[in-house]
VOGU-3710 file (C-alpha; in Angstrom, 3 decimals, decimal comma):
1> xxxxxxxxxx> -317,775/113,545/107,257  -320,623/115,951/108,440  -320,276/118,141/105,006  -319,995/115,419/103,145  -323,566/113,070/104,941  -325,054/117,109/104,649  -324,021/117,432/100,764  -325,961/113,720/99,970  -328,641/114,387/101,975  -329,154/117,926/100,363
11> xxxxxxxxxx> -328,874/116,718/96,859  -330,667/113,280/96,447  -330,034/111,170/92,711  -333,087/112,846/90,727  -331,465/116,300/91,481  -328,552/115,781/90,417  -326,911/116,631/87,226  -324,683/114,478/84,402  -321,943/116,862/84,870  -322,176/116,460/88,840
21> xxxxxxxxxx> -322,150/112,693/89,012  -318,001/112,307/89,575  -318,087/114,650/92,045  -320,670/112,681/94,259  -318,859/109,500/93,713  -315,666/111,204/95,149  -317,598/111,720/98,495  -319,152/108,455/98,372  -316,392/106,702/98,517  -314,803/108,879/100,974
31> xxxxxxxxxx> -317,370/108,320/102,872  -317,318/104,236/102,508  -313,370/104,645/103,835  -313,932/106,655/106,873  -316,720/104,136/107,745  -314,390/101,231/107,015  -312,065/102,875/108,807  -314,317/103,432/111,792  -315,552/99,587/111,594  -311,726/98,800/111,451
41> xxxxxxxxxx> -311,088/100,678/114,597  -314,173/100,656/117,130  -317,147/99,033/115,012  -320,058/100,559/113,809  -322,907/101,973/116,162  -325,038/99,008/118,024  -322,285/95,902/117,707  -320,553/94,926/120,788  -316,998/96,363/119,403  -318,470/99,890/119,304
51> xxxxxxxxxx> -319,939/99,582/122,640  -317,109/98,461/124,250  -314,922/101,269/122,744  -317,663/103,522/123,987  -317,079/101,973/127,822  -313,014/102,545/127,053  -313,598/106,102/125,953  -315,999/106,628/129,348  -313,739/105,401/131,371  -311,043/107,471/130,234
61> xxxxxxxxxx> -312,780/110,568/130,973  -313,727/110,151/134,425  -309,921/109,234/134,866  -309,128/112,586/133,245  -311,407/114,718/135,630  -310,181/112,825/138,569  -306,760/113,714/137,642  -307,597/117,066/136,692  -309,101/117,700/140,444  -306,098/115,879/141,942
71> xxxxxxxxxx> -303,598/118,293/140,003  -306,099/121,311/141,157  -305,459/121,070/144,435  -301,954/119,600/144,183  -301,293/123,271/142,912  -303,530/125,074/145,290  -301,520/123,365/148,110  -297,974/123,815/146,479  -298,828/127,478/145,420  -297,827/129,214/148,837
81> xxxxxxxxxx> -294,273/127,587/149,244  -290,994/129,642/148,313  -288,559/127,434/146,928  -288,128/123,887/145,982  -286,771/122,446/148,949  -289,704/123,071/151,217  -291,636/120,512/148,758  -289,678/117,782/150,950  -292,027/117,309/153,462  -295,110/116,989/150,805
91> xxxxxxxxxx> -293,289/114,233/150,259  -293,155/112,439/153,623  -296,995/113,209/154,034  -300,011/111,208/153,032  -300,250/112,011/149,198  -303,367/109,347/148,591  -304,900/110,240/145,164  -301,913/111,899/143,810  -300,723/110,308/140,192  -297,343/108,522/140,114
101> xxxxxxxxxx> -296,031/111,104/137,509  -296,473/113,596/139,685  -294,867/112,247/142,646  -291,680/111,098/140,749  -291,625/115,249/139,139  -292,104/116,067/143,396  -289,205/114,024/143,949  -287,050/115,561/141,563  -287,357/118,997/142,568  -285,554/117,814/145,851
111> xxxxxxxxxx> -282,181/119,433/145,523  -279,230/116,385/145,073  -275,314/116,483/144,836  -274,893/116,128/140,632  -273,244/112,212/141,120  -276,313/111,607/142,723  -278,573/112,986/139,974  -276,251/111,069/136,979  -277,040/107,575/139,599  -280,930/108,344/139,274
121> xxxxxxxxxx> -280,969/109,199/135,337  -282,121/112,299/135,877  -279,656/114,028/134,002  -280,017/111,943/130,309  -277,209/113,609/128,148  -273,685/115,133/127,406  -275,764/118,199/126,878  -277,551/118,274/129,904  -274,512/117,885/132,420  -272,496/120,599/130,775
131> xxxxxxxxxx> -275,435/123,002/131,024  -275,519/121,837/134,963  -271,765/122,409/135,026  -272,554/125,989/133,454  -274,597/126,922/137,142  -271,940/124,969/139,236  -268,619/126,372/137,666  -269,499/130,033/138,716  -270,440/128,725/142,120  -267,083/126,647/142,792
141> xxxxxxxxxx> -264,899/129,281/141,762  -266,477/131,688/144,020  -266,141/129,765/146,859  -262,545/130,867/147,177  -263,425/134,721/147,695  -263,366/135,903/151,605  -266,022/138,323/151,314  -269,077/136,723/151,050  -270,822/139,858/149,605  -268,288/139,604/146,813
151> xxxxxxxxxx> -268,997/135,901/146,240  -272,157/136,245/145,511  -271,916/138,862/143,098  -269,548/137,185/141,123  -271,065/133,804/141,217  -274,320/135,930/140,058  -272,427/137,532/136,757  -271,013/134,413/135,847  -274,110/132,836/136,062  -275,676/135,953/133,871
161> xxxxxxxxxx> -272,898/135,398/131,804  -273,098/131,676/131,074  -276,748/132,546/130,100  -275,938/134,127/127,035  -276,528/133,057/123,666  -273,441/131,539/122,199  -272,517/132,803/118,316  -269,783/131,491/116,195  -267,912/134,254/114,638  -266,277/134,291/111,781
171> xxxxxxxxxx> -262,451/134,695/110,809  -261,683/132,854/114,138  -263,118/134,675/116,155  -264,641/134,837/119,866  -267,221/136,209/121,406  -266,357/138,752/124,893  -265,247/136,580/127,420  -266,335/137,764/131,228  -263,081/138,379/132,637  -262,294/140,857/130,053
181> xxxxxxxxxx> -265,512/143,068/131,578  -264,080/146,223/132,494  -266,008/146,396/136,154  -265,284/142,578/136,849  -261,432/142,855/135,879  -261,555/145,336/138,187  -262,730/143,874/141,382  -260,721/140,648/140,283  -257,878/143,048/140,740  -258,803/144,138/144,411
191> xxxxxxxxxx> -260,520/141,293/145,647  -258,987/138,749/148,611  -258,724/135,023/146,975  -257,784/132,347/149,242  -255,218/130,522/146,247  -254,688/127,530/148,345  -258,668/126,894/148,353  -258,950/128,206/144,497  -256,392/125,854/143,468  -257,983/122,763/145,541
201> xxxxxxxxxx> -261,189/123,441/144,290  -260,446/124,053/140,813  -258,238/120,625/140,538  -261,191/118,903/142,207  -263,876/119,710/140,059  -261,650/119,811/136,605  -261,399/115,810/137,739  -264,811/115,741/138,626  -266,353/116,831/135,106  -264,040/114,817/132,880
211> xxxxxxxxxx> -264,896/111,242/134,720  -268,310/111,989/134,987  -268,449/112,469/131,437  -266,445/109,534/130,733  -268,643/107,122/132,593  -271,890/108,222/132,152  -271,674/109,398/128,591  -268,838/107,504/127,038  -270,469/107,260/123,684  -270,754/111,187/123,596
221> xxxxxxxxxx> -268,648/114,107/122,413  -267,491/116,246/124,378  -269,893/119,247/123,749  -269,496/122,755/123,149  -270,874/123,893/126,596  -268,785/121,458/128,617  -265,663/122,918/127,141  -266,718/126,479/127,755  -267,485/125,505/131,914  -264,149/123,641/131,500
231> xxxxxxxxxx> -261,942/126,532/130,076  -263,742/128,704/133,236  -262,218/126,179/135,587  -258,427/125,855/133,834  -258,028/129,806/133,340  -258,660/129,956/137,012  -255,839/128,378/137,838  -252,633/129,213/138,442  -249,842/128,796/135,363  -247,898/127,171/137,535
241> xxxxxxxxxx> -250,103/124,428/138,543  -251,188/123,378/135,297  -249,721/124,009/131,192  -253,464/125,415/129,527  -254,745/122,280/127,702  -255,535/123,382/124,264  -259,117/122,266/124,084  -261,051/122,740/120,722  -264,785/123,017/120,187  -266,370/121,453/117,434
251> xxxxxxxxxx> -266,966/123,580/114,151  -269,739/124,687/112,768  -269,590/123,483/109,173  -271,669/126,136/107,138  -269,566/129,250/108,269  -266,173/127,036/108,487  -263,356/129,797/107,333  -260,928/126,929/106,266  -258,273/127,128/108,661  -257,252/125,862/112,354
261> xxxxxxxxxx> -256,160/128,410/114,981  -253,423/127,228/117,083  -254,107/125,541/119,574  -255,805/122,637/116,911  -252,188/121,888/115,842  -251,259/121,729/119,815  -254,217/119,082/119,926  -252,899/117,112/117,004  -249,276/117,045/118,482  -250,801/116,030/122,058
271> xxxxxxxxxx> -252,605/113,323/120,080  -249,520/112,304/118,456  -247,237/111,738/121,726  -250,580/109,480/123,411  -251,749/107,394/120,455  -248,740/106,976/118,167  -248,729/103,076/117,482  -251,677/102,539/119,521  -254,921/100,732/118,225  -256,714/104,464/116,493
281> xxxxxxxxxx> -253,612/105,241/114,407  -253,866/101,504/112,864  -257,630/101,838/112,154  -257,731/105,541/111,024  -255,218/104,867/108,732  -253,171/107,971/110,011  -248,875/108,814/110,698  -248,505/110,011/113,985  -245,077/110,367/113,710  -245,624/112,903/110,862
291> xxxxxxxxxx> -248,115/115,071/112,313  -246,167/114,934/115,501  -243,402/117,242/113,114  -246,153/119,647/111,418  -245,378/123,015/112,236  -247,795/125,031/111,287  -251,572/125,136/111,517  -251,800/125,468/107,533  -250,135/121,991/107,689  -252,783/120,529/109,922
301> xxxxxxxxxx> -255,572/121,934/107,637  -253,763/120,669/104,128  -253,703/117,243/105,737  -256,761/117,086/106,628  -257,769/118,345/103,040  -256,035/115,473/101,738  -257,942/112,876/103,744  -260,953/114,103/103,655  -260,510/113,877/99,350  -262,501/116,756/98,912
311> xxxxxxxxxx> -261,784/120,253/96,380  -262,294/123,864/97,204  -262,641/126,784/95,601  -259,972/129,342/95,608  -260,932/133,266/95,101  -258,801/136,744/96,077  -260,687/139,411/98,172  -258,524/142,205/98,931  -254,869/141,608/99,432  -256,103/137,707/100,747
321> xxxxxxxxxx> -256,997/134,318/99,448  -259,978/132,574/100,009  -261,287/129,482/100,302  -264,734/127,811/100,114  -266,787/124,530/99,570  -270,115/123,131/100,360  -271,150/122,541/103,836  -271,271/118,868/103,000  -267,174/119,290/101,834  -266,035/121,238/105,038
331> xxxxxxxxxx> -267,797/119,103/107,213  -265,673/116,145/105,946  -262,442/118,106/106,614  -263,831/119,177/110,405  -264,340/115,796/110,757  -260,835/114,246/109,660  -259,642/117,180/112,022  -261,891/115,456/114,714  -259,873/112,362/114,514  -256,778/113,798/113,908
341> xxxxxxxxxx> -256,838/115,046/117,266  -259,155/113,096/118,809  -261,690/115,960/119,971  -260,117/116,495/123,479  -260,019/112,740/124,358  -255,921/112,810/124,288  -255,495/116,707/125,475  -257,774/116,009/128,577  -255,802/112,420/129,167  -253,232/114,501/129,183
351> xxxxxxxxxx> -254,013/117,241/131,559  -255,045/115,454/134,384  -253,028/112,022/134,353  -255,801/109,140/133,221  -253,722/107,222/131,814  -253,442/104,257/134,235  -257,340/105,504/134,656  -258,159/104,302/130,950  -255,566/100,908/131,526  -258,070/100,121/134,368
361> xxxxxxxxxx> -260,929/98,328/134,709  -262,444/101,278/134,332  -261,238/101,637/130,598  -262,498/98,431/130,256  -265,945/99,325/131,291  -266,260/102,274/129,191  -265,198/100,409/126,176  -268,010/97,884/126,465  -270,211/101,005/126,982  -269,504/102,053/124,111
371> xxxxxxxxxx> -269,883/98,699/122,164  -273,088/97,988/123,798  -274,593/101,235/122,865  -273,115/101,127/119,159  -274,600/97,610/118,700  -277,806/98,528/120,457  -278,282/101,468/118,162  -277,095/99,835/114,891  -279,630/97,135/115,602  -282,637/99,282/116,278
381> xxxxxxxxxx> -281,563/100,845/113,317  -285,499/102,227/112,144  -284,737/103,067/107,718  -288,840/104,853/108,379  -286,896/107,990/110,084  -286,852/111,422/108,257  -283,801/112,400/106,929  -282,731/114,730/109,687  -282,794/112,329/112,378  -281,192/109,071/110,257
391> xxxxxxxxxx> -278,281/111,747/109,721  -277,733/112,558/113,202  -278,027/108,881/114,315  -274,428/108,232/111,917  -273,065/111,547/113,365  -273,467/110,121/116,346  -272,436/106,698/115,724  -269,503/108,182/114,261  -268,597/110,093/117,617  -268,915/106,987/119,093
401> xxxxxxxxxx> -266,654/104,777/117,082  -264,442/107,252/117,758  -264,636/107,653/121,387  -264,532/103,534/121,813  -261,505/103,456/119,445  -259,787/105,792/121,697  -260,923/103,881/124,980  -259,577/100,585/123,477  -256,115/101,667/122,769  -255,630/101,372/126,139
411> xxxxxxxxxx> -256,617/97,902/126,588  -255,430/94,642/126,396  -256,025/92,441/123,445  -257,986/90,076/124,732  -260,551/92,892/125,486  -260,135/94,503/122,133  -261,042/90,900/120,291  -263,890/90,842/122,713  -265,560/94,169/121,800  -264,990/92,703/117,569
421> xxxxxxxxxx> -267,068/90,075/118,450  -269,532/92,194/120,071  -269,394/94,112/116,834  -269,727/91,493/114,498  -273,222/90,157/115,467  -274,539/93,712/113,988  -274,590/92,358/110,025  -276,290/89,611/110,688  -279,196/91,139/112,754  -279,303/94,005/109,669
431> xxxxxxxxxx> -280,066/90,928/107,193  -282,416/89,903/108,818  -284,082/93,102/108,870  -283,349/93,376/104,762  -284,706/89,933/104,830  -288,527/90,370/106,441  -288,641/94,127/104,245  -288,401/92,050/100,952  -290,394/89,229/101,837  -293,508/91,317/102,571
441> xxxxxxxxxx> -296,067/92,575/100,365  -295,295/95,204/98,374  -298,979/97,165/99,765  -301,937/95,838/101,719  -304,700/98,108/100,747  -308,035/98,063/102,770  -311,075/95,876/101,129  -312,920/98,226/98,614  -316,507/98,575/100,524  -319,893/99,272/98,467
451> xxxxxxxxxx> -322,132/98,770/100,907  -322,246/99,096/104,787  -322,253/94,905/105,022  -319,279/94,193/103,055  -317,139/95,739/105,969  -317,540/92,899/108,076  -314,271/91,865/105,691  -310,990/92,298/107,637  -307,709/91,436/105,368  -305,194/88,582/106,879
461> xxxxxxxxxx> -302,247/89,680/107,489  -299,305/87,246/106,087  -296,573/86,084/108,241  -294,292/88,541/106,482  -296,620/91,477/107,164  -296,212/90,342/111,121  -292,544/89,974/111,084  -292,062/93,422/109,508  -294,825/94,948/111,817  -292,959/93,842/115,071
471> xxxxxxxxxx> -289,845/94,931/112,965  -291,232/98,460/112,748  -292,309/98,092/116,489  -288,548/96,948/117,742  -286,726/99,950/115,801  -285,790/103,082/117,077  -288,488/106,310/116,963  -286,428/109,223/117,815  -288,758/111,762/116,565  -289,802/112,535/120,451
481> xxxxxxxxxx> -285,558/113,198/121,038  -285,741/115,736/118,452  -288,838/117,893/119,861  -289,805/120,065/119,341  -287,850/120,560/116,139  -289,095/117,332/114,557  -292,757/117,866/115,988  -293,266/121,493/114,439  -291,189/120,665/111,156  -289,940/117,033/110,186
491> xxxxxxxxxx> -293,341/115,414/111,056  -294,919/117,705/107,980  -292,329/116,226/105,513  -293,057/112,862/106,727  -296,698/112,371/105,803  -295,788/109,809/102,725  -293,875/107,229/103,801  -290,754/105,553/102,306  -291,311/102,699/99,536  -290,131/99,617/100,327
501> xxxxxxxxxx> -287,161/100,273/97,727  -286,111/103,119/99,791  -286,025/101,253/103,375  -284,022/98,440/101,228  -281,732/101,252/99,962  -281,232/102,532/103,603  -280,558/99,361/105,096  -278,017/98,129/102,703  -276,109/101,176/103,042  -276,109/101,055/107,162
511> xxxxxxxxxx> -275,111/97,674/106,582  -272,358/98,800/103,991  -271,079/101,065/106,709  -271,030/98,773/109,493  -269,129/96,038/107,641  -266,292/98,557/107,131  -266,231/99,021/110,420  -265,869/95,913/111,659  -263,569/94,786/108,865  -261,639/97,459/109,293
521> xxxxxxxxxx> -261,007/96,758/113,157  -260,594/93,365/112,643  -257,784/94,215/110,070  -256,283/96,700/112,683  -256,282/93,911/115,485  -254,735/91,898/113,329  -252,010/93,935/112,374  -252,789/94,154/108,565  -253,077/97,588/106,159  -256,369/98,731/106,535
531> xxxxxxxxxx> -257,194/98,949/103,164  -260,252/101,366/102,854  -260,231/103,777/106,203  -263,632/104,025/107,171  -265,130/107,751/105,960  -265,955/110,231/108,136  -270,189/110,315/108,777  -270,357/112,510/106,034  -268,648/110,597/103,303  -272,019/108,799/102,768
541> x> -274,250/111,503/102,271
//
């Protein structure tokens, strides 16, 4: 605005010449918008609007420096202690003058048992817990070692170890697991356990992880790092005490080789013996009793070519034969794989007995979890969201059709037709979103301004324009869940926003989706053919 004021100033009408004049309209009228824009926002200089903006931005300030001395010598007292846990009595004192951000982040750094820090929301994801599970795992399984010298060191490698960065391999491959370290199989090999202890221990927390996860992330997959910290905990144990649960971790769809080790057809045929004419097979549309008799992984990966409907491209290397598709393709098989064998849901049901668990009223409580969160997510449904972030919203919604669908096979019927009904409210909330995006105006541009006095016009809004506004407001922003990947990258592609055409488009086919869904359970309660099995998240793309 300075270049531009400096530019008219320098160069007044009489000096200006013919072939100039477009040029100098350009930043006229760039300069009549930002000053619209500035009457728009605080008024112009010497009104009461821009005075009392001035006052806001005043105030501000001197609550900025206050808080920036407060924070000063909150760190100049805080500086000298060790560790966190002599923070605790900073926290008893007199702490007058101190922001209430900060004392909630004191609080935290109190250490807390991990049941208590899932009661207080500290820990907010799947994700989260399974990383916390990485530093307890090593700690547990340590415990059992009589030296206490020796305890510590290996509680310290596996912790080094757990720290690594995780690569998926190709051709089926793993990455070097700890106990096949040369010095740590050796001092496994000459080092006292107490097997009584290692056994109670490991059985304790094995329990421990997979409730936890259930009830405070029902909705979630199991993730990659929680299987890893749970495999730590199983291998420890003795073969006697418990059969190895073939656990799977979820694939990585650009590098997928087209083919399932093992232990994915064990998964499938655990699946098959827990969920054969339950509630899942009905609305997945699958034959337990036939993939119950598969024998060999290549079977498991042909059927779930055939569901997914997808082609792939065949080519000889070598002596071998190949196979390859688009990321978009293999995803779609990983995922019918995914329900085939329900992701660990059945394996770990399995393993540890939760049956009569899941027929409880705790099964009941994690299936209207799971509803809740589905509908509440569905409804906040925002169609303004980059593309990255509206895709991982149906993953995820996906996962947690899934992990309801599972939840409810264990339940009664009257609680099944009572999470359908929670289900079926969703369509009518999306058309009424489809309804205030077509009723409003297609574009409310700002007045067009030639002089300083015609600002004083503000445009009305219509009642449409305030129903999609507070529409806007209402749906979900997740751009702040995805920093810093969305801040640094999605927020550049993001500058033009979508047409109203496009929001119409997106909302249409989230309401396409969900009507599936709910048809499609309603057919399954009602013991009919479900006619069109609802596609895996990435059918739609």
């Amino acid at each position: 605005m300075q270049r531009s004021l400096e530019v008219l100033l320098t160069y007044p009408p009489e000096q200006r010449q013919p072939s100039d004049q477009e040029g100098f309209q350009k930043i006229q009228l760039t300069l009549k918008k930002t000053l619209a824009d500035i009457h728009h926002k605080q008024g112009l200089p010497e009104t009461e609007k821009y005075q009392n903006a001035l006052n806001d931005r005043q105030c501000w300030l001197e609550q900025y420096q206050q808080l920036s001395l407060s924070g000063r010598a909150l760190m100049t007292q805080l500086q000298p202690l060790e560790n966190t846990e002599q923070v605790i009595p900073y926290l008893t004192m007199d702490m007058a003058g101190i922001p209430e951000p900060v004392k909630k982040l004191l609080e935290k750094l109190q250490p807390r048992p991990l049941g208590e820090l899932l009661e207080r929301g500290d820990i907010t994801s799947a994700e989260v817990l399974a990383s916390k599970l990485l530093e307890i795992v090593p700690i547990v399984r340590s415990e059992s070692i009589h030296d206490p010298m020796l305890a510590r060191l290996f509680a310290q490698i596996a912790l080094a170890f757990n720290k690594r960065r995780s690569l998926l391999l190709l051709n089926l491959q793993s990455q070097v697991r700890m106990d096949e370290l040369p010095w740590v199989k050796h001092l496994q090999s000459i080092t006292p356990i107490d097997e009584s202890k290692r056994l109670e221990n490991a059985r304790t927390l094995i329990s421990d992880m997979i409730i936890q996860t259930y009830t405070y992330f029902p909705h979630t997959i199991l993730p990659n790092t929680f299987i890893k910290s749970l495999g730590q905990v199983i291998k420890a144990l003795p073969e006697s005490s418990m059969e190895q649960p073939p656990l799977t971790e979820e694939l990585a769809a650009d590098i997928f080789m087209h083919e399932f080790s093992e232990k994915f057809l064990k998964a499938a045929k655990q699946a098959a013996s827990l969920m054969q004419g339950t509630l899942y097979e009905k609305y997945y549309g699958l034959d337990y009793g036939v993939i119950a008799n598969l024998e060999t992984p290549e079977a498991l990966y042909d059927l779930c070519l055939s569901k997914s409907g997808t082609s792939v491209d065949y080519y000889h290397y070598g002596d071998r034969v190949y196979r390859s598709a688009r990321p978009s393709e293999n995803g779609k098989i990983i995922e019918w794989q995914q329900v085939i064998t329900t992701h660990n849901l059945a394996t770990l049901t399995n393993a540890i007995n939760l049956c009569e668990y899941l027929r409880s009223e705790n099964g009941k409580r994690l299936s209207l979890k799971v509803a809740d969160w589905i509908v509440t997510k569905c409804t906040r449904y925002n169609p303004g969201n980059p593309d990255q972030i509206r895709l991982q919203e149906h993953k995820n919604l996906a996962y947690a059709v899934r992990q309801m669908l599972f939840f409810l096979s264990f339940q009664p019927e009257d609680v099944q037709f009572s999470v359908l009904a929670k289900l079926q409210g969703i369509p009518q909330i999306l058309d009424n979103k489809i309804s205030i995006i077509s009723t409003r105006k297609t574009c409310t541009k700002a007045p067009e301004t030639t002089s300083i006095s015609d600002m004083d016009v503000v445009d009305e809004m219509t009642e449409a324009d305030k129903n999609y506004s507070d529409f806007m407001a209402a749906s979900d922003d997740d751009s702040s869940y995805y920093s810093p990947y969305y801040s640094s990258y999605y927020r550049t592609r993001t500058t033009i926003k979508p047409s109203r055409e496009q929001l119409l488009d997106r909302l249409n086919k989230k309401k396409e989706q969900v009507d599936i869904m709910v048809n499609s359970l309603d057919a399954a309660l009602s013991s009919q053919q479900v006619h069109e099995p609802p596609k895996p998240f990435v059918g739609w793309l």
